[in-house]
C-alpha positions as CSV (number, residue, x, y, z in Angstrom):
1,X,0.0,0.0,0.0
2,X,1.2,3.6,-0.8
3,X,2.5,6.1,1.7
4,X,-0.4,8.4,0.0
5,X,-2.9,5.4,-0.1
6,X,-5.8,7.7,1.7
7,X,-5.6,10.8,0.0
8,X,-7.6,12.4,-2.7
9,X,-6.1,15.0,-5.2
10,X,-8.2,17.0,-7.3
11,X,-5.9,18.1,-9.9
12,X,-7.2,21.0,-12.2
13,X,-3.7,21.0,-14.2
14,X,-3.2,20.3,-17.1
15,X,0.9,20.2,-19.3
16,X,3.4,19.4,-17.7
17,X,4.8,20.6,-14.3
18,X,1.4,20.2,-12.6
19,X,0.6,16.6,-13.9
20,X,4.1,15.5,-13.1
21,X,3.8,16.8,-9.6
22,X,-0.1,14.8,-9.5
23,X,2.0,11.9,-10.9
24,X,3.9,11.3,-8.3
25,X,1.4,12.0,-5.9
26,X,-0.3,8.8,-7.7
27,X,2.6,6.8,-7.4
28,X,2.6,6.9,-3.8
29,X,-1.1,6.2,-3.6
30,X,-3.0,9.0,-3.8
31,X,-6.1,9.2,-5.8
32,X,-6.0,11.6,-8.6
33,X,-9.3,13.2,-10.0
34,X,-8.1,14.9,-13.2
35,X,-10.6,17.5,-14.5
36,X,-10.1,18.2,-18.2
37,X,-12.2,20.8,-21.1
38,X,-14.0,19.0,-23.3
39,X,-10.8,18.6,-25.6
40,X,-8.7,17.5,-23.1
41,X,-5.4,18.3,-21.5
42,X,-3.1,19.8,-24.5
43,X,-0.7,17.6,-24.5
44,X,-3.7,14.6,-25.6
45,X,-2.8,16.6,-28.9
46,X,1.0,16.9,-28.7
47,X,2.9,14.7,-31.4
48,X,4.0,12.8,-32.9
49,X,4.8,10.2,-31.6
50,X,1.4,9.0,-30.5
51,X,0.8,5.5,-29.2
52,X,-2.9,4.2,-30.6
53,X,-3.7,8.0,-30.8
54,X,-2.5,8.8,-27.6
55,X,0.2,11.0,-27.2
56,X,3.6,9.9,-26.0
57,X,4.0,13.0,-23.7
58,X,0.6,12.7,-22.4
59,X,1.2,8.8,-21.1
60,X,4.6,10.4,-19.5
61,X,2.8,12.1,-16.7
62,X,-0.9,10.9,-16.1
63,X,-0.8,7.7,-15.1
64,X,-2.7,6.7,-12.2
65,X,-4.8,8.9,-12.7
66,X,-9.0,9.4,-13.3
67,X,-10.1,11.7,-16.0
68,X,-13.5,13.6,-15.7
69,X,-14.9,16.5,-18.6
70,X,-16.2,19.0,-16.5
71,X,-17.4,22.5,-17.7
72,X,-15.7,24.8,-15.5
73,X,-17.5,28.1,-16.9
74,X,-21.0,26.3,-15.9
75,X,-22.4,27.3,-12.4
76,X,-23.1,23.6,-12.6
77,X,-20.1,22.5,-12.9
78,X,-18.4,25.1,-10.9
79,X,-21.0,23.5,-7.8
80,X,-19.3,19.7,-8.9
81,X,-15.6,21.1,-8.7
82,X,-16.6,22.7,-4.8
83,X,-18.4,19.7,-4.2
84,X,-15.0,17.3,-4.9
85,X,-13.2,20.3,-2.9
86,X,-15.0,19.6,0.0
87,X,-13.6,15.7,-0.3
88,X,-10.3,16.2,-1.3
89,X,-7.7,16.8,0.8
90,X,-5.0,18.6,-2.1
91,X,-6.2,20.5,-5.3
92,X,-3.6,21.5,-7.6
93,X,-3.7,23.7,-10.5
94,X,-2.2,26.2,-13.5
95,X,-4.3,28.3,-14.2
96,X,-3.5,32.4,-15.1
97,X,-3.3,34.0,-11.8
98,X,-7.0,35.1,-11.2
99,X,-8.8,33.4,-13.6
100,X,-10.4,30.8,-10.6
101,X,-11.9,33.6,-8.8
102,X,-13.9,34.6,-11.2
103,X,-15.6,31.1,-10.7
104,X,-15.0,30.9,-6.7
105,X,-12.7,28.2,-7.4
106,X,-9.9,30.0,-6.1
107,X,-8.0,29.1,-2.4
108,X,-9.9,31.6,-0.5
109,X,-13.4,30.5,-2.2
110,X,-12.4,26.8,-1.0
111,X,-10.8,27.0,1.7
112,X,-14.0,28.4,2.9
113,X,-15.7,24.9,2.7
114,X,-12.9,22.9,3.4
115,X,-10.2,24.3,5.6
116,X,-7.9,21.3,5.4
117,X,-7.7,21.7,1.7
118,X,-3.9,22.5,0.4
119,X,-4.3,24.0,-2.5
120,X,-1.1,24.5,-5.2
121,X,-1.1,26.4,-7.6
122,X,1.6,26.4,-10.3
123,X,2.5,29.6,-12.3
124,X,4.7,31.1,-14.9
125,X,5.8,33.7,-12.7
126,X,3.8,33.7,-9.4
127,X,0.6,35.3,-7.6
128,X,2.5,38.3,-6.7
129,X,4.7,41.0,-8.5
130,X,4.7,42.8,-11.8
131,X,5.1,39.5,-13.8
132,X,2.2,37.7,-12.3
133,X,-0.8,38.1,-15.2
134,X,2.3,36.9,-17.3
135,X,1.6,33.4,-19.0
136,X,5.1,31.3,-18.5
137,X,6.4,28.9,-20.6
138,X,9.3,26.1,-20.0
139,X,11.4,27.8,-22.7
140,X,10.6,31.1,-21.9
141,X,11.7,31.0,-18.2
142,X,15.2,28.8,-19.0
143,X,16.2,31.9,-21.3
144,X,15.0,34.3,-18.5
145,X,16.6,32.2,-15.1
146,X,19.9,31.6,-16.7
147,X,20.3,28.4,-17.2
148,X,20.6,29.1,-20.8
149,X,23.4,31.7,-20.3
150,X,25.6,28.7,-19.0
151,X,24.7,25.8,-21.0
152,X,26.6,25.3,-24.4
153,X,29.7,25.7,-25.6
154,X,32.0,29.4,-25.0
155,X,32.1,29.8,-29.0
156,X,28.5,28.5,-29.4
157,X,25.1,29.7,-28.8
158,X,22.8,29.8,-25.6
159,X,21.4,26.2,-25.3
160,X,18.4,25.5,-23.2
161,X,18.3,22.0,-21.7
162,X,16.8,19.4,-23.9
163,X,13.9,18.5,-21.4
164,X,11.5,21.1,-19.9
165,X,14.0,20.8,-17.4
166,X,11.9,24.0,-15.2
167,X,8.2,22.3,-15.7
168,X,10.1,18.7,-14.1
169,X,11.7,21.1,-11.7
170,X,8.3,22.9,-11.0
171,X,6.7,19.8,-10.7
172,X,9.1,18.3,-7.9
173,X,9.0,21.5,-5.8
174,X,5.2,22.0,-5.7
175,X,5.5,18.2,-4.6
176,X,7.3,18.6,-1.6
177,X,5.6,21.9,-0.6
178,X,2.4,19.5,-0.5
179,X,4.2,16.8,1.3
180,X,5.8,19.5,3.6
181,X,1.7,20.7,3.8
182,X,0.4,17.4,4.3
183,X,2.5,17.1,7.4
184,X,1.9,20.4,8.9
185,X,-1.2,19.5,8.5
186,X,-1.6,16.4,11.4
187,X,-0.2,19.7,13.9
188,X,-2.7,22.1,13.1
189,X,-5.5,20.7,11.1
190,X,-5.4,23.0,8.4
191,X,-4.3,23.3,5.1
192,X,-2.6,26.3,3.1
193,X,-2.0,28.0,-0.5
194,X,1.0,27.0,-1.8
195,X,2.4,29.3,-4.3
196,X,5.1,28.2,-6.5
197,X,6.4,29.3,-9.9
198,X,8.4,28.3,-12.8
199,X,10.5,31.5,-12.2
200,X,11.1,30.7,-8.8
201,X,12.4,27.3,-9.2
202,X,14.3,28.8,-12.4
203,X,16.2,30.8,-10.2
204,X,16.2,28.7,-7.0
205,X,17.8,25.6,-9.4
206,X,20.7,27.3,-10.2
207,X,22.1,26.4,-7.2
208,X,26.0,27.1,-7.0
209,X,26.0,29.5,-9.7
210,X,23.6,31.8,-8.7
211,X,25.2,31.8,-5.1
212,X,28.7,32.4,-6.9
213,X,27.5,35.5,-8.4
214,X,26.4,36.8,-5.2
215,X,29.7,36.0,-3.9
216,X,31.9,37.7,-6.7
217,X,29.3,40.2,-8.8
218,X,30.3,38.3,-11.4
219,X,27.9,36.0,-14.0
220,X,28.7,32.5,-15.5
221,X,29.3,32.0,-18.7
222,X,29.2,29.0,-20.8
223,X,32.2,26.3,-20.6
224,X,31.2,23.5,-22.3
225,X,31.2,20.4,-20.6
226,X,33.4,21.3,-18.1
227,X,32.3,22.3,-14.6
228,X,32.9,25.5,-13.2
229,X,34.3,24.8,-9.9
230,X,36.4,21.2,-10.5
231,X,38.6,20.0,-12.8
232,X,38.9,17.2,-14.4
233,X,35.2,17.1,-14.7
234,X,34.2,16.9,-18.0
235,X,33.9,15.1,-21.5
236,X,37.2,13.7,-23.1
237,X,38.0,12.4,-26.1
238,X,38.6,8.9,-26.8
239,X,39.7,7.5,-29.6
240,X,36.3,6.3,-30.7
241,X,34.0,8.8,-29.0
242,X,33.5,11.0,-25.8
243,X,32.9,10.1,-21.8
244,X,32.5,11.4,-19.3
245,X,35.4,11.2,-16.3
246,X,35.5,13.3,-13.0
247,X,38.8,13.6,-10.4
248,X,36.9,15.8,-7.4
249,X,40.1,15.6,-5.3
250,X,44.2,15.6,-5.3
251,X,44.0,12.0,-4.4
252,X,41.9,11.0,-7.3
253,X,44.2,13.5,-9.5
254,X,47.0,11.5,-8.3
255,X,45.2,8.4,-9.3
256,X,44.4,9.4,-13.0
257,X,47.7,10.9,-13.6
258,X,49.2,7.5,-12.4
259,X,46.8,5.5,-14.3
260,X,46.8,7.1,-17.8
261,X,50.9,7.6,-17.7
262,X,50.6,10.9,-17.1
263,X,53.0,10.9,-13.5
264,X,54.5,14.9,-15.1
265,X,51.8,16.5,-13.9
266,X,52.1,15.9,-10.6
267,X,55.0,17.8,-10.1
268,X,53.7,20.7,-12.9
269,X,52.9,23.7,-10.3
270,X,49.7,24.7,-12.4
271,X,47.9,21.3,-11.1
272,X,48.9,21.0,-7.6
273,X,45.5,22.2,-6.1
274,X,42.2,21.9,-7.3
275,X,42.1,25.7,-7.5
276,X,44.7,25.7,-10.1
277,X,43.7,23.0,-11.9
278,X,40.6,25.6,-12.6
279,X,42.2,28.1,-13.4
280,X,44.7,26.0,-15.6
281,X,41.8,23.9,-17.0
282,X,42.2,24.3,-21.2
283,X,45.6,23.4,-20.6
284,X,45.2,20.3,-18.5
285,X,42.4,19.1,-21.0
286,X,44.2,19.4,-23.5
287,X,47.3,16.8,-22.0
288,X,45.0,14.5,-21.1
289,X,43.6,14.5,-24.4
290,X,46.0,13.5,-25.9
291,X,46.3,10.3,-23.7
292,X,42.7,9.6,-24.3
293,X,43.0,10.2,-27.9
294,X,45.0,7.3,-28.3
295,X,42.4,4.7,-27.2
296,X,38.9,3.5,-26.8
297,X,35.9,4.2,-24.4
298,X,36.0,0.5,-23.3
299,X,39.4,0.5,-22.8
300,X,39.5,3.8,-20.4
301,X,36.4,2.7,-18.9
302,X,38.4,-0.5,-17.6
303,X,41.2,1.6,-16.9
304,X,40.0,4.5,-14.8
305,X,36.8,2.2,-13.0
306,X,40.1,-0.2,-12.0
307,X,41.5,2.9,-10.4
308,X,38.4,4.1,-8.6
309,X,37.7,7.0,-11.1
310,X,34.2,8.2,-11.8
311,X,33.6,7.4,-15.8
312,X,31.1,6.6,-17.8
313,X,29.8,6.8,-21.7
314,X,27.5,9.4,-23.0
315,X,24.7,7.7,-23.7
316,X,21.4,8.0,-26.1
317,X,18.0,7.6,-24.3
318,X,18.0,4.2,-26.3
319,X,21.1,3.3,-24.9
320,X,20.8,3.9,-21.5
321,X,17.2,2.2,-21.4
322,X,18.8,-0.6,-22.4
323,X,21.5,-0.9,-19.7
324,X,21.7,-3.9,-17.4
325,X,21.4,-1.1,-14.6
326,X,18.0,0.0,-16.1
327,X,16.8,-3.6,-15.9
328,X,18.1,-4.1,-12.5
329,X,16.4,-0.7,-11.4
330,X,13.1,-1.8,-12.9
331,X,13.0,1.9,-14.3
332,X,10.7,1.0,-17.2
333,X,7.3,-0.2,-16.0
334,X,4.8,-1.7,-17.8
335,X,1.0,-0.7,-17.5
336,X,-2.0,-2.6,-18.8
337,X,-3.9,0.2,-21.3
338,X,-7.7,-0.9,-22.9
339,X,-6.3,0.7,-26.0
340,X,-2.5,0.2,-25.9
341,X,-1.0,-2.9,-25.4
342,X,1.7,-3.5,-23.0
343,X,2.1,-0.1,-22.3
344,X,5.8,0.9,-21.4
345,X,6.3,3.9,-19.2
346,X,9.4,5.4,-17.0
347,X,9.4,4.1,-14.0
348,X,9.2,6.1,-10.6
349,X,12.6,6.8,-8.9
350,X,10.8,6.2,-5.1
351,X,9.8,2.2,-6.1
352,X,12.6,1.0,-3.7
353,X,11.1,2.6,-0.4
354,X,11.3,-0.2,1.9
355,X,8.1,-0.3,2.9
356,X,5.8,1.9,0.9
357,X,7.3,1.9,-2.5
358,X,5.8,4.0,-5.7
359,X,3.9,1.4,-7.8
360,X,1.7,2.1,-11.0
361,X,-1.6,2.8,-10.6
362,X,-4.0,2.4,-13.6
363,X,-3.2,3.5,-17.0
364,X,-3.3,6.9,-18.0
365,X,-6.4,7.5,-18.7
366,X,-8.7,8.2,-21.5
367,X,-10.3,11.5,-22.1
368,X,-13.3,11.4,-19.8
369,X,-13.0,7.8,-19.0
370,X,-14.1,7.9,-15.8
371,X,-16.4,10.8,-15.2
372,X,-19.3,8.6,-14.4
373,X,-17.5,6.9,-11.5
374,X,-16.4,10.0,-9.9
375,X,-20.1,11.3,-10.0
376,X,-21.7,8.3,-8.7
377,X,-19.3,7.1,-6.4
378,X,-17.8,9.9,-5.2
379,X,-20.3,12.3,-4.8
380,X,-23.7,9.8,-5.1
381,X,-25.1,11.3,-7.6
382,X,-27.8,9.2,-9.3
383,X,-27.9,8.1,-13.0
384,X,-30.9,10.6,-13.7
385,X,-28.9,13.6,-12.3
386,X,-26.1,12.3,-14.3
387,X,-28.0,12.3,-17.0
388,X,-29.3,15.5,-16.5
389,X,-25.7,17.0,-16.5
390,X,-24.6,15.4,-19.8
391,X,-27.7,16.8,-21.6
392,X,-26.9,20.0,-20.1
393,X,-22.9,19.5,-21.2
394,X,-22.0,20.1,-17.9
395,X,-20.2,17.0,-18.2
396,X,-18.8,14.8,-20.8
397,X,-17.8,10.9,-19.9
398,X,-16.7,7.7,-22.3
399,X,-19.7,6.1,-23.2
């Protein structure tokens, strides 16, 4: 059974940092009551590649969950979203800052009728400032936080990171402010608005860098590979390729100079501290190059793993979800789908809990698949008042 096993998320999100954040909430048990427009969430439509017309980036964060078509701009179905409220113990959602009020669907309208509600919302830019009406996009906000500014090479151009590396970001934050929430909660029986934006995490994520500009006044720039702060940590060249190889400390220096037949630099003055290898670093990349140039990944893998040196290839996503290590991890899951067969998803990094692992729940789930469900068996409606609402298009289900 899941650490989350007895509570109920009604999750108004729809992309990508909010469902992931719902996700994983589903993983560890929690059920997840996904309200979605008549179309759908918009990434139902994103592709290719679509699986059985369902779209790939769709089934990579909604699984576990239960999909109902609600009419949000109804008073009907504005009454059915309070009426879940009042049962669940977290609501998330993205929508512009303001936009829920006009619908009393907002934290203040809610928390009204349910004061243990925790209520997330996730935004571009935040409920407060002069950026707030502003929508906020992945893309956007990795130009805008920096981490574009430092990622690529010096000669090249800025490079954002090849996954919406903020919305995952986003999504794990506004996670463990609901977790943090949750158990604040069992103290003082309430719950509480939790605000949290892309631009925050944006900024937040930058970790070392941002702090070494408040140190020093002074901005990254882009280095490659290479890391800012250590060296050798970066890509090499082998003869047949690049890896990856890392020597955090004089001992492992020592170590890699020994093992690669390099024992000169050891006694060179601009590599005796970690400080100078820095500061020294094209130089020093460029000698052991030209050790590494002279033969295989394989064979420096065996080389430098015999020594105790961090190495390892640069993968494809192909490659690396085919590694023994993958198997072993039981990162891929597979999901049983009505329309998909033998569904294959990414697995949850919190399945080897001891006692309450992540697990999949049911497959992601079709658009408005279980509308019906939620009405009559969460909130006892009968099939005539069901009825009622589909004729009315309150609400849309699967026949």
């Amino acid at each position: 059974m899941g650490a989350l096993r007895n509570i109920k998320v009604l999750d108004l999100s729809r992309i990508l940092a909010g469902p992931y954040s719902t996700q994983i909430l589903s993983d560890l048990g929690a059920e997840i009551w996904k309200v979605e427009s008549p179309w759908g969430d918009d990434t139902r439509q994103w592709g290719p590649p679509f699986l059985n017309k369902e779209s790939s980036y769709y089934l990579s964060a909604n699984r576990g969950k239960k999909s109902l078509i609600i009419n949000l701009k109804s008073e009907k179905g504005q009454n059915i979203i309070k009426d879940l409220a009042k049962k669940a113990d977290i609501l998330v959602e993205n929508f512009k800052v303001g936009n829920l009020a006009k619908f009393g669907l907002d934290y203040k309208s809610l928390s009204e009728i349910n004061p243990k509600l925790i209520y997330a919302s996730v935004t571009g830019f935040g409920q407060t400032g002069p950026r707030s009406s502003e929508p906020g996009y992945d893309a956007a906000l990795q130009g805008m936080t920096g981490i574009m500014s430092v990622t690529g090479e010096p000669d090249g151009r800025p490079t954002k990171v090849g996954v919406a590396w903020i919305d995952i970001l986003t999504g794990l934050n506004a996670t463990i402010g609901i977790l943090g929430a949750l158990n604040e909660r069992n103290t003082s029986g309430l719950g509480q608005h939790i605000d949290v934006s892309l631009f925050d995490v944006g900024i937040a994520s930058m970790g070392y860098l941002a702090q070494n500009y408040l140190a020093t006044g002074v901005s990254a720039t882009r280095i490659g590979n290479a890391h800012p702060q250590v060296a050798p940590y970066q890509d090499f060249e082998a003869s047949n390729g690049n890896f990856i190889a890392a020597a955090n400390n004089d001992d492992q220096f020592q170590r890699l100079c020994n093992t690669i037949g390099l024992t000169e630099l050891l006694e060179d003055d601009r590599f005796e501290s970690n400080s100078k290898r820095v500061s020294n670093r094209i130089v020093l990349e460029e000698k052991l190059n030209s050790v590494f140039k002279t033969n295989t990944i394989d064979y420096w893998t065996d080389k430098l793993q015999s020594a105790g040196i961090t190495i390892t290839p640069i993968n494809d996503i192909g490659t690396v979800l085919k590694d023994p290590q993958t198997e072993a991890r039981n990162s891929i899951w597979s999901i049983n789908h009505p329309d998909i067969q033998n569904l294959k998803v990414i697995g949850s990094p919190l399945q080897h809990m001891s006692r309450t692992p992540s697990e999949p729940g049911i497959h992601p789930p079709r658009l408005g698949e279980h509308t019906f469900d939620v009405m009559e068996n969460i909130l006892g409606m009968s099939k005539i008042e069901i009825n009622e609402l589909v004729e009315s298009n309150v609400i849309q289900g699967m026949t």
